[in-house]
C-alpha positions as CSV (number, residue, x, y, z in Angstrom):
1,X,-32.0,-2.6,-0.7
2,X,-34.8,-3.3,2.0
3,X,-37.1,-6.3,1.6
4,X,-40.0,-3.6,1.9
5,X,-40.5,-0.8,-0.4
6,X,-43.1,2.4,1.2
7,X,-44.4,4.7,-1.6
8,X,-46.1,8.7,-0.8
9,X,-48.4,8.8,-4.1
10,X,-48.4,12.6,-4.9
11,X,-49.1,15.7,-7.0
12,X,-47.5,18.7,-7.9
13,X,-48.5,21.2,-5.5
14,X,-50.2,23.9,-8.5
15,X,-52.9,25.7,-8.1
16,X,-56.4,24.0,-9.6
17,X,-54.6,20.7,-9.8
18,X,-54.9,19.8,-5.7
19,X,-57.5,20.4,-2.9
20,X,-59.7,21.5,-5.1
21,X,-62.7,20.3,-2.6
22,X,-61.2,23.1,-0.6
23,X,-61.9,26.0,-3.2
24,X,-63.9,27.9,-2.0
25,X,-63.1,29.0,0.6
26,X,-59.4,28.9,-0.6
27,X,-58.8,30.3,-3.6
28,X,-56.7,27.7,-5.7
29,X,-53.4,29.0,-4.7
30,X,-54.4,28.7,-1.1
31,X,-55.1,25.2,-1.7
32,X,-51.8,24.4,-3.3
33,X,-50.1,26.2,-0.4
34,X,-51.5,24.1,1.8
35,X,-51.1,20.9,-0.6
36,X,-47.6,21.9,-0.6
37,X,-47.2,21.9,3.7
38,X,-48.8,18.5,4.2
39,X,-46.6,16.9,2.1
40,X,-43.3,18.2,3.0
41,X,-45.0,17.4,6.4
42,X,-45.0,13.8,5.7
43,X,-41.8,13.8,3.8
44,X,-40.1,15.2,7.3
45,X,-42.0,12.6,9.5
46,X,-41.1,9.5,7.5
47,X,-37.4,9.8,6.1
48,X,-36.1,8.1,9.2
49,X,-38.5,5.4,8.6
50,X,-35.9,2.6,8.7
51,X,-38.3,-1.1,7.7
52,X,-38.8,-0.2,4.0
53,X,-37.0,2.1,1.3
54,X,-38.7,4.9,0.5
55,X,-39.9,6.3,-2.7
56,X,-42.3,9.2,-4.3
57,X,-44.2,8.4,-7.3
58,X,-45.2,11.8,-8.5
59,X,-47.9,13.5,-11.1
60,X,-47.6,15.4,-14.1
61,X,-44.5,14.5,-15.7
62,X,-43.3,17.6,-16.2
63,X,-43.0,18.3,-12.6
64,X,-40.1,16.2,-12.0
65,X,-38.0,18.8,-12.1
66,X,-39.7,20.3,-8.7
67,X,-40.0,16.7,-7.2
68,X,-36.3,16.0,-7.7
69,X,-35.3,19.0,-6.3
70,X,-38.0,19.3,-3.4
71,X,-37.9,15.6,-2.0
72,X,-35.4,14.8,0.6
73,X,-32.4,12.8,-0.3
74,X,-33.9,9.7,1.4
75,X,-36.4,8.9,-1.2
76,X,-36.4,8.2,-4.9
77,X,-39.0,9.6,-7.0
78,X,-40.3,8.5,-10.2
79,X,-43.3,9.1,-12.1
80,X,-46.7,7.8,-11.9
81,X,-48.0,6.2,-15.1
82,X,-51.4,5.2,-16.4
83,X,-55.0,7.0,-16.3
84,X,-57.2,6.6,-13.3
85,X,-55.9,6.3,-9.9
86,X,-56.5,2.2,-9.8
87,X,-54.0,1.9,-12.4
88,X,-51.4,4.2,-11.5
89,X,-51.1,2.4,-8.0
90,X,-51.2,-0.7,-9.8
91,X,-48.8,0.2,-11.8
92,X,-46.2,1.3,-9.0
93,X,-47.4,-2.1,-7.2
94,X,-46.0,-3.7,-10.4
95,X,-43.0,-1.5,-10.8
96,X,-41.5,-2.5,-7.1
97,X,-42.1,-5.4,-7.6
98,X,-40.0,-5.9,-10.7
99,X,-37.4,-4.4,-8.7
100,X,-37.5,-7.2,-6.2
101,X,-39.2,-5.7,-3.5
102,X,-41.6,-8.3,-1.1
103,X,-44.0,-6.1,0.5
104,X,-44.8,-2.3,-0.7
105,X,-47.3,-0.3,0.6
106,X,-48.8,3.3,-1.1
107,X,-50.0,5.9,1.2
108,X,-51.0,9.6,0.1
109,X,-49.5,12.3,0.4
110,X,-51.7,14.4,3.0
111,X,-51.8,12.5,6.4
112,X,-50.9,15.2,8.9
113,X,-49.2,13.0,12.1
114,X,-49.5,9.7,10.4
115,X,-48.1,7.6,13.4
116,X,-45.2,5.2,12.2
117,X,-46.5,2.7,14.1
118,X,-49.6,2.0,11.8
119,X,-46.5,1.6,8.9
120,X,-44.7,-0.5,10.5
121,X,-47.9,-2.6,11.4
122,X,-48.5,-2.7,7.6
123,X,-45.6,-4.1,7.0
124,X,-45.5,-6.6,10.3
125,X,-48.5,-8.0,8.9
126,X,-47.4,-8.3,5.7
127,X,-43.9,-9.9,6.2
128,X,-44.5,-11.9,9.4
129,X,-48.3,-13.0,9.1
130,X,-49.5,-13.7,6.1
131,X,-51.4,-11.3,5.2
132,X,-51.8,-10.8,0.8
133,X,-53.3,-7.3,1.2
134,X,-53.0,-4.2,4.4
135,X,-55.5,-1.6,4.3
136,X,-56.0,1.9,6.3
137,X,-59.3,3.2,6.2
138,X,-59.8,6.8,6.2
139,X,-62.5,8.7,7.5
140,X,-63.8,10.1,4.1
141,X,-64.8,6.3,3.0
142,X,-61.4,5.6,0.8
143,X,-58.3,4.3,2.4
144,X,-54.8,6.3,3.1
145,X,-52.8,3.1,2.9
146,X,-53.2,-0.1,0.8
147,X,-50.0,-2.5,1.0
148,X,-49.3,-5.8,-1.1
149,X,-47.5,-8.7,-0.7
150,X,-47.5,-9.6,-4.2
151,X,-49.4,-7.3,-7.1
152,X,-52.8,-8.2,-7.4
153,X,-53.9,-5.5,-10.4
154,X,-57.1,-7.2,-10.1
155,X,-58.1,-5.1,-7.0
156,X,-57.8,-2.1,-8.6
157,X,-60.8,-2.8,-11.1
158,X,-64.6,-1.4,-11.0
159,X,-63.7,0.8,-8.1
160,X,-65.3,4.2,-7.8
161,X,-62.4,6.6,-7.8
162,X,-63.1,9.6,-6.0
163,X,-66.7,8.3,-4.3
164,X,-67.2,7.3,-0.3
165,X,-67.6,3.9,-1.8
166,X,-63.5,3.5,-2.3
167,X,-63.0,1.5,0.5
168,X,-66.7,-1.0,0.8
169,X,-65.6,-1.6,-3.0
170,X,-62.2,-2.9,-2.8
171,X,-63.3,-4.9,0.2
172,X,-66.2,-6.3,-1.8
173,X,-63.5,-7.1,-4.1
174,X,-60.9,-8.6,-1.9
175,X,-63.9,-10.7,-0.7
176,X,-65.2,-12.2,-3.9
177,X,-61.6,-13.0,-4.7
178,X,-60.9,-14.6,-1.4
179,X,-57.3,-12.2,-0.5
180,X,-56.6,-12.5,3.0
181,X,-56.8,-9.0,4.5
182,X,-55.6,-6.9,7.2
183,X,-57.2,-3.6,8.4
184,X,-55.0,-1.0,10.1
185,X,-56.5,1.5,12.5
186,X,-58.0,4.5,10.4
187,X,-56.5,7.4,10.1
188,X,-57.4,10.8,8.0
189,X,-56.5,12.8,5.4
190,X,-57.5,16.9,4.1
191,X,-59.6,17.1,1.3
192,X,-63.0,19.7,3.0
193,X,-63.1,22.3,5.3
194,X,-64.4,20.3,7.8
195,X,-61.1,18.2,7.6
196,X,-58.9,21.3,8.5
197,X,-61.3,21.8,11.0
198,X,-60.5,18.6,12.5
199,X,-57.0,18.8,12.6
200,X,-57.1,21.9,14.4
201,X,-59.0,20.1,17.3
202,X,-56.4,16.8,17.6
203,X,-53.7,18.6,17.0
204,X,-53.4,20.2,20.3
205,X,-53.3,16.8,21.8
206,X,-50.0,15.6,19.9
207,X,-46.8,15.3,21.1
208,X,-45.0,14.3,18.7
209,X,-45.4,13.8,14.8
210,X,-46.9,17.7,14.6
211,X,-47.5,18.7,11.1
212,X,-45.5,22.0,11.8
213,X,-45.9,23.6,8.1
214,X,-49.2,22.6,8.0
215,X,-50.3,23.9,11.2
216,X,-48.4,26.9,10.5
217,X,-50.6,28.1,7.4
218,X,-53.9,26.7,9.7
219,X,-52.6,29.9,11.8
220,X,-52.2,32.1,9.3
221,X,-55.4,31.7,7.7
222,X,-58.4,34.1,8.4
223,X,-60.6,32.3,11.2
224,X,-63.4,34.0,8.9
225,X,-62.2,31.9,6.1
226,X,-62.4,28.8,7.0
227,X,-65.7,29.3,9.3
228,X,-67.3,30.5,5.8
């Protein structure tokens, strides 16, 4: 057992259940095709991840059966409990940390190339300097990554699930309750059609971390589609 604990947050890749920002243009299978490639994506990119163990926390129930045998070997996977998003993460914070873990960090499940670097940053600063609380900001206003050195549920209240706000609120929260924080550099995640859009422009500039089932159903999607 690692000292640090790294948790992918995720869905069941069914059709009205994910991307539904994305519908239309895709129809809702489209959507949980494409659900389906960024997460396998990340999956691929981060079992060699070697500073924390790695686990899934997965919605509905009933789709363990897919996660359990979809998930590489390298993670664990258990369910997500409690209603809105705040307390489901708060709820795996607490989970870990029953387990014994120091530092955990959450991160979703979409982040096509999410660099390893800005990971093992999180947990750098977490570890080594003393930081309570990591987060990544993401372009739509919310955050891809939170970490914790120690659960703080408190955090998780009167935030604006779903909104631009996601990110100005936790940090208004973080202020009033005085939590040293760290931000890591931003990064993005696909939840419109200008999103896809923007990972078709960066992505010819990677070298390495390509999102290669991801990219692969960008190709094979009408240019008409997605141009509406």
């Amino acid at each position: 057992m690692r000292a640090n604990a790294l948790v992918v947050m995720a869905k069941a890749p069914l059709a009205g259940l994910v991307k539904t920002r994305l519908v239309p243009p895709l129809t809702p299978e489209q959507a949980a095709e494409l659900y389906r490639a960024l997460f396998l994506d990340l999956l691929e990119g981060l079992k060699g991840f070697q500073e924390a163990d790695l686990f899934v926390a997965f919605a509905p129930d009933e789709s363990a059966p897919w996660f359990h045998d979809t998930v590489p070997s390298a993670f664990a996977c258990f369910p997500q409990c409690g209603g809105d998003l705040g307390e489901r993460m708060s709820r795996v914070f607490a989970e870990l940390a029953s387990r014994g873990y120091r530092s955990v960090a959450l991160i979703g499940s979409d982040l096509p190339g999410l660099p390893a670097s800005h990971l093992q940053e999180a947990f750098r600063r977490l570890a080594e300097l003393g930081h309570e609380v990591v987060l990544g900001p993401s372009r739509d206003g919310g955050y891809y990554l939170i970490g914790m050195s120690r659960h703080l549920p408190e955090i998780f209240q009167g935030i604006p699930w779903g909104s631009n706000r996601v990110l100005r609120a936790t940090v208004e929260r973080l202020s009033v309750l005085g939590i040293r924080t760290h931000f890591l550099l931003p990064w993005f995640d696909i939840d419109t059609v200008q999103d896809l859009h923007y990972l078709k422009s960066i992505a010819k500039q990677w070298t390495v971390h390509l999102p290669h089932r991801t990219l692969r159903f960008l190709e094979e999607l009408d240019t008409k589609l997605l141009n509406g």
